[in-house]
N, CA, C and O of each residue as an XYZ file, in Angstrom:
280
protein
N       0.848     -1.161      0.000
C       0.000      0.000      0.000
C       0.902      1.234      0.000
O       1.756      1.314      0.883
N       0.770      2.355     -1.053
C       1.448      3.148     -1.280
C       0.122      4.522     -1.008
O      -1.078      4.574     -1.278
N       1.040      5.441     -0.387
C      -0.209      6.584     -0.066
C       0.778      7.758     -0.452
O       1.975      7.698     -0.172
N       0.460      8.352     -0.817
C       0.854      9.955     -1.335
C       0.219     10.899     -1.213
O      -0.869     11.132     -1.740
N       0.934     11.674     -0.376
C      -0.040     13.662     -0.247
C       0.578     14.125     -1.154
O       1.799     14.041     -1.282
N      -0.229     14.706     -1.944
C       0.034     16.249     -1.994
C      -0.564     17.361     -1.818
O      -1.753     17.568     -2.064
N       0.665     18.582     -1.135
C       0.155     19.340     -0.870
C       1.144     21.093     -1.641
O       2.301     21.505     -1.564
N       0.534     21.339     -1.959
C       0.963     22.802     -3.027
C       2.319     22.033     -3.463
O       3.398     22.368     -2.975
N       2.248     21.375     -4.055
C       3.376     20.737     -4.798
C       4.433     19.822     -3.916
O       5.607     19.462     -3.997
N       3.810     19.736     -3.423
C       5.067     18.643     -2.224
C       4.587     17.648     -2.293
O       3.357     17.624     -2.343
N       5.274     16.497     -2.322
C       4.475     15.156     -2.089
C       5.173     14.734     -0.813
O       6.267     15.241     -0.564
N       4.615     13.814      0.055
C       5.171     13.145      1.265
C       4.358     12.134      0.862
O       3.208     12.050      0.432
N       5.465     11.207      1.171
C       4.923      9.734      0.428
C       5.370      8.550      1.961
O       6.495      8.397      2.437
N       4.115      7.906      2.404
C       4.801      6.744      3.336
C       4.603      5.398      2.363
O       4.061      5.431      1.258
N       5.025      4.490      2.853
C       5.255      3.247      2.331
C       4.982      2.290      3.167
O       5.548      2.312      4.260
N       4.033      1.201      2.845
C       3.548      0.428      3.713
C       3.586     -1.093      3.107
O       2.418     -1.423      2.902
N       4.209     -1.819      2.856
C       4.161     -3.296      2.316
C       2.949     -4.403      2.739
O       3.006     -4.938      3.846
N       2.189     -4.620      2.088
C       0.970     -5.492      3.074
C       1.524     -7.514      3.000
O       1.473     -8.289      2.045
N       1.896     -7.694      4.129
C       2.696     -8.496      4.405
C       1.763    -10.286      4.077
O       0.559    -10.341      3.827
N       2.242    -10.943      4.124
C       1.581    -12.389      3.297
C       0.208    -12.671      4.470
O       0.458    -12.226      5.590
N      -0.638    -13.085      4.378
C      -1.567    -13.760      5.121
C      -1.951    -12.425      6.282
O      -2.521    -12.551      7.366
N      -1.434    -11.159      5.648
C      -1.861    -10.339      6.965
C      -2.855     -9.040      6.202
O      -2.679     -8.544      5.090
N      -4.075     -8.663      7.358
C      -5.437     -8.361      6.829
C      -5.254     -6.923      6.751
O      -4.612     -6.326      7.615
N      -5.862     -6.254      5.621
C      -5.995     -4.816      4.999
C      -6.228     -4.120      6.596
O      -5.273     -3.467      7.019
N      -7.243     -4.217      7.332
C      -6.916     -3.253      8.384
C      -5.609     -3.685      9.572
O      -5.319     -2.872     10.450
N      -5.115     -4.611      9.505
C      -3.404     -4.339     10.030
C      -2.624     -3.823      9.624
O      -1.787     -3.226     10.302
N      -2.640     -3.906      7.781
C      -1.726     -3.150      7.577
C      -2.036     -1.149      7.484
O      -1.231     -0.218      7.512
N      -3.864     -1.185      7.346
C      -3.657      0.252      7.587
C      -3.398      0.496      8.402
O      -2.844      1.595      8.397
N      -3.509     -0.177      9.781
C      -2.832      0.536     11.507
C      -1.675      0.464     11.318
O      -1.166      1.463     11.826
N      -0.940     -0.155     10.868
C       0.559      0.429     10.461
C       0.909      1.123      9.701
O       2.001      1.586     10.030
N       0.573      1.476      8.812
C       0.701      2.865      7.742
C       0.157      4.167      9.108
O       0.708      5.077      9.727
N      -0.882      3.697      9.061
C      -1.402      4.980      9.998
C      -0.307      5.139     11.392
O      -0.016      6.324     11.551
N       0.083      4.592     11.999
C       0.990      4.462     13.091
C       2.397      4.945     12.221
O       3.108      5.637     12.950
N       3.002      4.744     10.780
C       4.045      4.958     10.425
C       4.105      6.513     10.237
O       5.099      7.192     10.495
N       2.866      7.009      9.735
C       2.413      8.168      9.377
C       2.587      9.621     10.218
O       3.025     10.742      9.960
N       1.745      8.665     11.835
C       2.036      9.652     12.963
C       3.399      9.673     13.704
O       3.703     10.670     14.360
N       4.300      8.512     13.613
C       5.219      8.504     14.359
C       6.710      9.656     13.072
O       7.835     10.049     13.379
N       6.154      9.762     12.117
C       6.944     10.781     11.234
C       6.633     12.132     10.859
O       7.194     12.898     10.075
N       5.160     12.317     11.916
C       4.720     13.365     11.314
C       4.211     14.273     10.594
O       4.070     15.496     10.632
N       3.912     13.252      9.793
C       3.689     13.867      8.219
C       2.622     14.156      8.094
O       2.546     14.917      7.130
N       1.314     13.917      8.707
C       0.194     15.115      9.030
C       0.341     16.299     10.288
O      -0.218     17.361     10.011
N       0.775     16.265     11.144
C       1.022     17.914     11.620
C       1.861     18.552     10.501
O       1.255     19.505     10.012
N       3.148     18.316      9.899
C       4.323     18.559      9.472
C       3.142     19.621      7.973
O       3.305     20.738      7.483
N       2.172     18.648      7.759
C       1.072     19.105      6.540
C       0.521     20.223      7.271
O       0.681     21.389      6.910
N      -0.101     19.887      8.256
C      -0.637     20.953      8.130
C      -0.309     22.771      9.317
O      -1.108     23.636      9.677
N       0.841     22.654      9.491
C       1.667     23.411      9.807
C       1.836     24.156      8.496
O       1.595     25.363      8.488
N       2.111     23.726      7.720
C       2.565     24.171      5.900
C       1.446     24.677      5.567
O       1.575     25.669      4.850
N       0.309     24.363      5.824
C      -0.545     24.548      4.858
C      -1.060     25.720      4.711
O      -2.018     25.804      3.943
N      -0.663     26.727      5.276
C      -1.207     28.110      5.201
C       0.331     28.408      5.738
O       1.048     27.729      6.473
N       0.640     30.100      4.877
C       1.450     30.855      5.296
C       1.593     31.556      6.817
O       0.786     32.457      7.046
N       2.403     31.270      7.708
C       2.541     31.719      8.605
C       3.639     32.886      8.597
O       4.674     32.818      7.933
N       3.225     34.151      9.558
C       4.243     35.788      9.134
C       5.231     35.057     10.256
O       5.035     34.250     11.165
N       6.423     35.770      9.713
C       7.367     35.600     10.939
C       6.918     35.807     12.400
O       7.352     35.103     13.312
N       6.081     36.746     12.571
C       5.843     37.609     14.188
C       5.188     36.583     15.038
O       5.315     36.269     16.222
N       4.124     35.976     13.636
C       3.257     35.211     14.549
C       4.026     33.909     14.977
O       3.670     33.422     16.050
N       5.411     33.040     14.026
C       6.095     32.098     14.145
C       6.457     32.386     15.514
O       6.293     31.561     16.413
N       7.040     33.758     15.728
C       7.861     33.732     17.311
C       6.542     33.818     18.446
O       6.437     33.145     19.471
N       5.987     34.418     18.147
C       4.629     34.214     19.108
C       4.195     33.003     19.503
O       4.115     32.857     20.723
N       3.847     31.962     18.724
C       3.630     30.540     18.642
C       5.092     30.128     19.664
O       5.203     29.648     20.793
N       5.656     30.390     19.073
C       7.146     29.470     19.868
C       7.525     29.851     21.056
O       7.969     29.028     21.857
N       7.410     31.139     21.349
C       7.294     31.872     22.496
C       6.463     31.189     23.748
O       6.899     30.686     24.783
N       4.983     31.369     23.237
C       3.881     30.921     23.749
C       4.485     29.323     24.749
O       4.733     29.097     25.933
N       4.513     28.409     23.290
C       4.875     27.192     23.631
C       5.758     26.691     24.572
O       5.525     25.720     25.292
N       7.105     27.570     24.566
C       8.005     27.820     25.694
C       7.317     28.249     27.273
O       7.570     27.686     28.338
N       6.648     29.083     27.115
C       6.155     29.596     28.410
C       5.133     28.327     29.074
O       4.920     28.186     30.278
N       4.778     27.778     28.376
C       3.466     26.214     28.659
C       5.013     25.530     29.166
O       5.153     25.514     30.389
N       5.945     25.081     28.511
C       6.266     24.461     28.821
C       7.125     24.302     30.122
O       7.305     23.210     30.662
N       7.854     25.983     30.768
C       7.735     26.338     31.876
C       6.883     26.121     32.812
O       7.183     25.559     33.865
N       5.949     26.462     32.580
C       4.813     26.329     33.417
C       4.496     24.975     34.140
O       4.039     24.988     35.283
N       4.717     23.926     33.536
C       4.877     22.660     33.593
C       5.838     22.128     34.899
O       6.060     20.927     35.053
């Protein structure tokens, strides 16, 4: 099983082999598990709209202070 995004011209592609005697939804919980453990949907949709610099440091800023807080 081969899955491909694209998104404004990027492709992120995972790769999932569906293994002998083993059933279409095992191998999608492993695609899907390969998917999140790389990121590649936040990583999407982080991208997916232009973010201004000000607001980048704001966000990161923010995130820092949560994580103080902690």
């Amino acid at each position: 099983m081969i899955k491909t995004l694209k998104l404004r011209g990027v492709k992120i592609m995972s790769k999932t082999v569906v293994r002998k005697n083993e059933s279409l939804d095992d191998a999608l919980r492993r695609f899907k598990r390969a998917v999140t453990k790389a990121g590649t949907l936040q990583e999407t949709r982080k991208r997916e709209f232009y973010e201004k610099p000000s607001v980048k440091r704001k966000r990161k800023s923010e995130a820092a202070r949560k994580r103080k807080k902690f």
